[in-house]
C-alpha positions in Angstrom: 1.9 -14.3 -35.6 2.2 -10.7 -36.0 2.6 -8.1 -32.9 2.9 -4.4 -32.9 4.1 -2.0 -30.3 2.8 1.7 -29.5 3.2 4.0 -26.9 0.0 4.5 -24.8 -0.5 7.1 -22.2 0.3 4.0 -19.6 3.5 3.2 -21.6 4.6 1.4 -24.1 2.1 -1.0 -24.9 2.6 -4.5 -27.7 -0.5 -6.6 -28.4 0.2 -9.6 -30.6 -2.6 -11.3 -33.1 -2.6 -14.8 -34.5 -4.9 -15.7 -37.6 -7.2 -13.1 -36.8 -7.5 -13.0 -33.1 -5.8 -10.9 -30.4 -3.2 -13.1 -28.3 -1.1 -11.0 -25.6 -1.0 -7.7 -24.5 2.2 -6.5 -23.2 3.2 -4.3 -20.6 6.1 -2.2 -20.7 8.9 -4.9 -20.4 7.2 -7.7 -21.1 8.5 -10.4 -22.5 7.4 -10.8 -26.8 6.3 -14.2 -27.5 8.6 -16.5 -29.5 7.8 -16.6 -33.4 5.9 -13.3 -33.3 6.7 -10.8 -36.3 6.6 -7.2 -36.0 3.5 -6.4 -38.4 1.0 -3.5 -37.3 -2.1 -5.6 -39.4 -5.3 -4.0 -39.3 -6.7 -6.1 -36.2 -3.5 -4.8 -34.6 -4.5 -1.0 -35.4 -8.2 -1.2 -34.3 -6.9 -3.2 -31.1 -4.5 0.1 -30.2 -7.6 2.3 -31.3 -10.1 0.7 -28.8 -7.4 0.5 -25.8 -6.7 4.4 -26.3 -10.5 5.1 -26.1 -10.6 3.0 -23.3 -7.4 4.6 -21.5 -9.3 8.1 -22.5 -12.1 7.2 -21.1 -14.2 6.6 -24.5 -14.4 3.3 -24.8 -16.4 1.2 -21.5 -16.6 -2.1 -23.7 -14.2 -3.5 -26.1 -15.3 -5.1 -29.3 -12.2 -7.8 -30.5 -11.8 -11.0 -31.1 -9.9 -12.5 -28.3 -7.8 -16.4 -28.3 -6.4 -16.7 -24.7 -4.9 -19.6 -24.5 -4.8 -21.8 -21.2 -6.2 -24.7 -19.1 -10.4 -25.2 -19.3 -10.2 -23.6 -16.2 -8.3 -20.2 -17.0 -10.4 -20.2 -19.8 -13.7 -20.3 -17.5 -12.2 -17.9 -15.3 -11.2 -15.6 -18.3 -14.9 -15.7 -19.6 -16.1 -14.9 -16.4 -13.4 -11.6 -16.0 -14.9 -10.5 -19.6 -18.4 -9.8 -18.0 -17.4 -7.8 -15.0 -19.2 -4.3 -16.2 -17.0 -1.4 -16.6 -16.7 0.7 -13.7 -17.4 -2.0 -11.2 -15.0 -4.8 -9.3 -15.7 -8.2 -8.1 -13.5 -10.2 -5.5 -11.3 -12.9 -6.1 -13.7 -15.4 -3.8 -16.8 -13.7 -5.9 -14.8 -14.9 -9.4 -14.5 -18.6 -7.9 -17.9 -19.1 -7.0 -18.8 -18.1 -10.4 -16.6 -20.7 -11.7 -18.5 -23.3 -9.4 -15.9 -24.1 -6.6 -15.9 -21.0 -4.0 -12.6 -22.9 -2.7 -10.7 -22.0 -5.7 -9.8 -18.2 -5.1 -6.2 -19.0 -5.6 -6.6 -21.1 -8.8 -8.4 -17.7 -9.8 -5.1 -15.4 -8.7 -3.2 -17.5 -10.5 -5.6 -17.7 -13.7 -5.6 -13.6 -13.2 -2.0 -14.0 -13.4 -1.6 -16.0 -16.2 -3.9 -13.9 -18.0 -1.9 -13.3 -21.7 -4.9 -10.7 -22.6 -4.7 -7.7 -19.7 -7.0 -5.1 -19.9 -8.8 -6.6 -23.1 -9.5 -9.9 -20.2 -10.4 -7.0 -17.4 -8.3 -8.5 -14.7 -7.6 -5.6 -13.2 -11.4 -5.4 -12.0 -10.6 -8.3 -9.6 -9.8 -7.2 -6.4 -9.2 -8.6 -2.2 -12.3 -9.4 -0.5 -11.9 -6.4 1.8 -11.0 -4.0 -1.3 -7.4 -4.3 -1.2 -5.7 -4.1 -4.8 -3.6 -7.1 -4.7 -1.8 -8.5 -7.2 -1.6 -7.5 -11.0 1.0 -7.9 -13.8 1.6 -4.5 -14.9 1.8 -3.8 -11.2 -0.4 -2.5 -8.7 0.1 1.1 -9.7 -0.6 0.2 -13.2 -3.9 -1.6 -11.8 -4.5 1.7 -9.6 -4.6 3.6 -12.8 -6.2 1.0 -15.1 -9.8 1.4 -12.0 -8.7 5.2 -11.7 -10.1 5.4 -15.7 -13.3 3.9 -15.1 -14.0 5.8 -11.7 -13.1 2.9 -9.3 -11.1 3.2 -6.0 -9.5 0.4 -3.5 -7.6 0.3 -0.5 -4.2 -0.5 -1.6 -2.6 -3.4 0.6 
């Protein structure tokens, strides 16, 4: 398991890869997964390259092989997050009826949350049913910013 760390215009930034798939992204103060070694592979460095197209403004798709790992049902709801088109945001309720139970909008906040993949896994294009920008992991400033790129506003709660 190798990560790398970079600073990004939205801080310092660590993305770890495993066997030739990305892993985790970390914000600024995250936490680095146990067994990880600090290696900058060449996944690692085309990872970084994409993200700082993307948080240029570049870059509206990313193009990476990507391992979450989590239940069948954060994985479903992690698929779903990876087709929300650049640009645009869905709603937490809109997210569980994709997934086939429109009941399950908090099983998606906390899939969302669990989400070891930010901003690769576009999280941060889930929003409140009335627009509100609740919730994130980076924070709610960092998901401000994160829409801000691609031209997207919300009402902050």
């Amino acid at each position: 398991m190798n990560l790398a760390y970079r600073k990004t215009p939205i801080g310092t930034i660590g993305i770890r890869e495993n066997n030739g798939v990305i892993t985790h992204l970390l914000f600024e103060g995250g936490v680095a997964p146990l067994h990880a070694v600090l290696n900058e592979t060449p996944l690692l460095k085309e990872a970084f390259r994409q993200l700082n197209d993307y948080l240029s403004g570049e870059r509206k798709a990313f193009a990476l092989p990507l391992a979450p790992e989590g239940t069948p049902f954060q994985r479903k709801v992690w698929e779903i997050l990876e087709k929300i088109p650049y640009g645009k945001t869905v709603s937490y309720k809109d997210v569980a009826v994709k997934a086939g139970n429109v009941l399950a909008t908090r099983a998606v906040g906390m899939a969302n949350h669990r989400n070891p993949i930010p901003i690769f896994i576009a999280c941060h294009r889930v929003i409140g049913a009335n627009g509100a920008l609740v919730g994130y992991g980076g924070g709610l400033e960092m998901k401000k910013r994160l829409l801000a790129i691609e031209g997207v506003s919300g009402k902050k709660e």
